[in-house]
N, C-alpha and C positions, 0 to 999 in steps of 0.2 A: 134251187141253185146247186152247183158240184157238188159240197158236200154237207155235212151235219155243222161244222165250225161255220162256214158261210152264214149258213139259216143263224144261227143263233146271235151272228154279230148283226145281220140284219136285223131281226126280233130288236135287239138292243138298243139300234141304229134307231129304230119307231120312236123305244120309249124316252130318247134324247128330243125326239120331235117334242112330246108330249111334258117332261122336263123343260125343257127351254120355254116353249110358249106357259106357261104355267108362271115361272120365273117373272117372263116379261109383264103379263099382262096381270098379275094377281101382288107380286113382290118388288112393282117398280121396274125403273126401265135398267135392266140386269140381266143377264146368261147365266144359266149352272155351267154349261157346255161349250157356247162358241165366244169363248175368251178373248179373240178379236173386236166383239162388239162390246166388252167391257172396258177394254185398252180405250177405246175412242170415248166412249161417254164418260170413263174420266178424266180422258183429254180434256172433251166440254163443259165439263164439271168445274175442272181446277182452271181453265180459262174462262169461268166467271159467267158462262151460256145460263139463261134464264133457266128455271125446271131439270139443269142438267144434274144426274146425282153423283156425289165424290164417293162417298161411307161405300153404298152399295157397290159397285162396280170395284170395289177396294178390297172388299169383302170377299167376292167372288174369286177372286184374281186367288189374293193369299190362300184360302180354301182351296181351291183347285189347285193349287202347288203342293199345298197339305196332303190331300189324296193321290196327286203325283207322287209326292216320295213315297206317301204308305205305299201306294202301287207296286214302286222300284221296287222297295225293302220285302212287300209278297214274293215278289219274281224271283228275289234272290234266295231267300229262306224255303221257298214252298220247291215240291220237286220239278223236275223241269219238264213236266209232262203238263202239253199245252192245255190239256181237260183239265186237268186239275190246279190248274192255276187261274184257267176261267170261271172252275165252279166258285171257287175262294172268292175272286173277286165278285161275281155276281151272287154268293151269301151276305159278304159285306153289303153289296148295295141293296138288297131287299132288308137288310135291318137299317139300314141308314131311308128307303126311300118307306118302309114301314113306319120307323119313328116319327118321323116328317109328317105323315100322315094323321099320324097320330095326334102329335102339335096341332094341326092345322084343324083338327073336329071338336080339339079343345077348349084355344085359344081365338078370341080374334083378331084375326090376321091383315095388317092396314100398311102397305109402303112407309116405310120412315119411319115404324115403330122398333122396339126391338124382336119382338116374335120374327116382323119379316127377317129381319138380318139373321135370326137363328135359321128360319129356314133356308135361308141363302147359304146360308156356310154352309148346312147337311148335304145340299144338295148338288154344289158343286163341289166338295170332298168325294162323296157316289162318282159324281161325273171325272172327276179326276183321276181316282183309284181308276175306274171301269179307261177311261181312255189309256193309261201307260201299258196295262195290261193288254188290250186290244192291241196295240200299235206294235208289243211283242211277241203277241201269238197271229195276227189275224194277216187277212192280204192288206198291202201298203193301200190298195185301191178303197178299203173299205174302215174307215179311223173311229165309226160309229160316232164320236161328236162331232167332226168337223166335216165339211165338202169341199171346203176349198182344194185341194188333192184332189177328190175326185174328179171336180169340176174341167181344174184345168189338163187332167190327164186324158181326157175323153181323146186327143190329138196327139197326145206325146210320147207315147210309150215302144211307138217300134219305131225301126230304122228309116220306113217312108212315110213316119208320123200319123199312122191311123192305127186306132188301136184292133185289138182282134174283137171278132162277133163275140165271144163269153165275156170278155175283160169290160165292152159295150154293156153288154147284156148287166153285169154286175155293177157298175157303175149306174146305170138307168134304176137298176134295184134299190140302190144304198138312197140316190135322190127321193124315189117312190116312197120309200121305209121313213125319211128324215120330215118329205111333205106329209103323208097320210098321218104321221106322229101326231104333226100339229096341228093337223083336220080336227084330231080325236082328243089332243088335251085343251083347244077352245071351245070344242061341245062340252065336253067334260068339267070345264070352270064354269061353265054356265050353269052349273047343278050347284057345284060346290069345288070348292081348293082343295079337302081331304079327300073327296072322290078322285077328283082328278091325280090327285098324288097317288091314293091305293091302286087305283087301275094302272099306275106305271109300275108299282110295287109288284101287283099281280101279275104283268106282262113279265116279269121276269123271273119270276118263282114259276111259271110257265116253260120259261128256256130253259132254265138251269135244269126242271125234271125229264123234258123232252132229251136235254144235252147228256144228261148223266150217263144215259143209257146210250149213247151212241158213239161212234167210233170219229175221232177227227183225225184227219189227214193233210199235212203238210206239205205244199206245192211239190215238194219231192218226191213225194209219196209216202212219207214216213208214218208209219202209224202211230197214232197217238192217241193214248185212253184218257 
């Protein structure tokens, strides 16, 4: 992709795949990430839907505001150099998707206990922090937890509503990074829930060393270390 920030918010963009399905299918029907689908199942929840959960999707929601403000509150205090507010945030998230881990090869982990809620909160805190931070350094096309944006931008972005071949090309990417995520965290739950946690932990102590060392540049060209 164009440049080094691209790759590493795609990288990242994966390990929301592998986050989310992990969520859904090991801690209840819940999002770390795409917090639209949390909205609805507590719709179904608190309107009385058989199986539908309130706690969790409740859970998720509050957490992920939680790591939104931490997020803000990085942005603001950290300096304003888009690397180093990315590394911050994806240290935070490798101790947060670390610990999670950690929990999860401890405890046994069962929907509707409180272990799952713990990990629900860790992990959509990561995913909260990591999205407000993304959505302030990265391209608008590419939000790393959600697609809805990207989806519908696919048509909308120039004056005779077809986007350009790169803006294509990168939106095609973020979809590939978000599917293949969760290719690889429902093989990966098939082993176990702390694997599948560590290997999202790992994918990102991966970015952040590959990112460290490389130069990121702002649609305008600005450089940024």
């Amino acid at each position: 992709m164009r440049d080094p920030l691209t790759r590493t918010l795609l990288i990242l963009t994966f390990v929301t795949g592998i986050v989310d399905v992990v969520s859904f299918l090991a801690l209840g029907q819940v999002f770390a990430a795409m917090q639209t689908g949390n909205v609805i199942f507590l719709g179904l929840g608190v309107a009385g839907v058989a199986g539908a959960p309130v706690l969790a999707p409740l859970i998720a929601l509050l957490a992920f505001l939680a790591g939104g403000t931490a997020g803000a509150l990085l942005a603001r205090t950290a300096t304003p150099s888009a690397g180093n507010r990315l590394q911050l945030a994806m240290a935070t998230e490798i101790v947060l998707l670390g610990g999670a881990a950690v929990l999860a090869a401890l405890v046994d982990v069962d929907p509707g206990r409180l272990t799952a809620y713990v990990l629900i909160a860790i992990l959509s805190v990561a995913m909260g922090l990591r999205n407000t931070i993304a959505r302030g350094i990265g391209d608008p096309n590419l939000a790393t937890t959600v697609l809805n944006l990207t989806l519908s931008a696919f048509v909308s972005s120039t004056p005779t509503g077809i986007a350009s071949e790169s803006e294509l090309a990168l939106r095609a990417a973020a979809i590939a990074a978000i599917l293949l995520g969760a290719i690889a965290g429902a093989l990966l739950l098939k082993v176990s829930l702390a694997l599948a946690i560590a290997t999202a932990a790992a994918v990102v102590i991966a970015a952040a060393v590959s990112s460290r060392f490389s130069t990121f540049r702002e649609d305008d060209g600005t450089t940024l270390s």
